[in-house]
N, C-alpha and C positions, 0 to 999 in steps of 0.2 A: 586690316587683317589682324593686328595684334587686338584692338579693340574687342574683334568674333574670339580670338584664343581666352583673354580674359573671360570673357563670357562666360563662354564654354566651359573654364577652369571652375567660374565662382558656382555655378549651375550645377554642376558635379559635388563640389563640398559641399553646398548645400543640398541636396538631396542623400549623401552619405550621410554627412552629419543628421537630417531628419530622419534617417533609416535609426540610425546610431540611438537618439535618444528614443526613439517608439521602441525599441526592441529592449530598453532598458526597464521602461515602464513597464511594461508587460511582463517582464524578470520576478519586476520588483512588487506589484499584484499579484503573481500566480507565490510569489513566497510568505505574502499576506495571509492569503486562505490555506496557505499548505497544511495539514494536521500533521507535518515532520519538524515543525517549527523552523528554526534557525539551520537543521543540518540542509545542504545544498545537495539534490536528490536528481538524478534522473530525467528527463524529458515524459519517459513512456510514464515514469511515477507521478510528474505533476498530472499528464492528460488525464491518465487514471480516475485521480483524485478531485479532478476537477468534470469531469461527465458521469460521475454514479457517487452521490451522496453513503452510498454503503463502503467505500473507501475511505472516509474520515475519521473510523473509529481505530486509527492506527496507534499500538501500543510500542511504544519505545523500549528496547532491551535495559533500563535501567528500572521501567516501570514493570517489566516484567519479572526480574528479578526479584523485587517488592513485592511484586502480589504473592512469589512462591516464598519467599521469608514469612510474608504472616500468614500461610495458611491461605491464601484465597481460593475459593472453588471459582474454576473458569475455564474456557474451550476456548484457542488460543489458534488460527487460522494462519498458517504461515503460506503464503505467496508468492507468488512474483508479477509482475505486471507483463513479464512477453514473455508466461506461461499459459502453452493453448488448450494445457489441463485445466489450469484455475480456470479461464473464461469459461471452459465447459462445463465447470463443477458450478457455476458463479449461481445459475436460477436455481437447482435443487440445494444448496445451503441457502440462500435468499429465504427459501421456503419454510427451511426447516430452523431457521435463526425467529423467522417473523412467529410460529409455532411455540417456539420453546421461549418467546422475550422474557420470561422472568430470570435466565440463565444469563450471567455474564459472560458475553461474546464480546473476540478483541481480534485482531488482526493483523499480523509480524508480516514484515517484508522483507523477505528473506533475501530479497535481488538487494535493499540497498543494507541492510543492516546483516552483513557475509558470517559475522561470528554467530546468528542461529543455525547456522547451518552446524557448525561444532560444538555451543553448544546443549542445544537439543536434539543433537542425531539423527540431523534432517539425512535423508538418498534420495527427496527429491520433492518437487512443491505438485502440486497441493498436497498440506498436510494438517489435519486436525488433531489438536491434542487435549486431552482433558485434562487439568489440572486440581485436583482435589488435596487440601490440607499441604499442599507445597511442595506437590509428586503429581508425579505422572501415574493416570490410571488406565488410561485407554492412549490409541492414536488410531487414525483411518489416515490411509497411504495411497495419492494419485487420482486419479479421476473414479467417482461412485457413481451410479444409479440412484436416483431419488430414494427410494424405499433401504439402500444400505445408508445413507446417511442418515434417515429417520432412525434407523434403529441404531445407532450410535447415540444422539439424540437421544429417544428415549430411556435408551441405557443408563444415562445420568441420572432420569428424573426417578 
């Protein structure tokens, strides 16, 4: 009888302990490919990032703040990952990004990086913003129709 309780006991830690280390591996992979680097992000942020290659062009609040010190011209996509605006806005920007590729297009995540929201004076995601000479020149606010986000878009060019 004590013999089956051992068992049973070492059966158990080993199969925790196997949970334990696969779930570490897979931690430690999905932090590999993350385009957030070292910061520690979200679940909904890695799936994200990891099932639509158009999620990796993620711009970091320190790299953003650079671009507007020297002047960069850029449309700056702020987000969130369990916003059912962005998924619906996701194909007509898709569109209009593939369109205009000679534009510098970046994309803020406003779910894990909280200080865009203050400060760029987000009220709420999806939000595009153009950045010309290290200012804001346009924004488009919430879910668009294909053809308003084109003419945003063009607005630039």
């Amino acid at each position: 009888m004590m013999k089956k309780l051992v068992f049973m006991l070492s059966a158990i830690i080993v199969v925790f302990g196997a949970f334990m280390a696969f779930d570490t591996y897979r931690s430690s992979q999905r932090e590999k490919v993350s385009p957030y680097g070292n910061k520690k992000v979200s679940m909904q942020t890695l799936e994200q990032a990891e099932k639509d290659p158009f999620y990796q062009n993620i711009i970091m609040p320190a790299q953003l703040k650079e671009n507007q010190k020297v002047g960069q011209n850029e449309v700056v996509y702020f987000f969130s990952p369990v916003c059912s605006y962005c998924e619906a806005l996701e194909p007509n920007l898709k569109d209009a990004v593939t369109k205009y590729y000679k534009l510098k297009f970046s994309l803020y995540n406003a779910y894990e990086f909280k200080e865009g929201w203050r400060d760029y004076d987000l009220q709420g995601t999806p939000t595009l913003i153009h950045f010309k000479d290290g200012k804001e020149v346009n924004r488009l606010v919430g879910y668009q129709p294909k053809e308003v986000v084109n003419q945003f878009f063009n607005a630039i060019n």
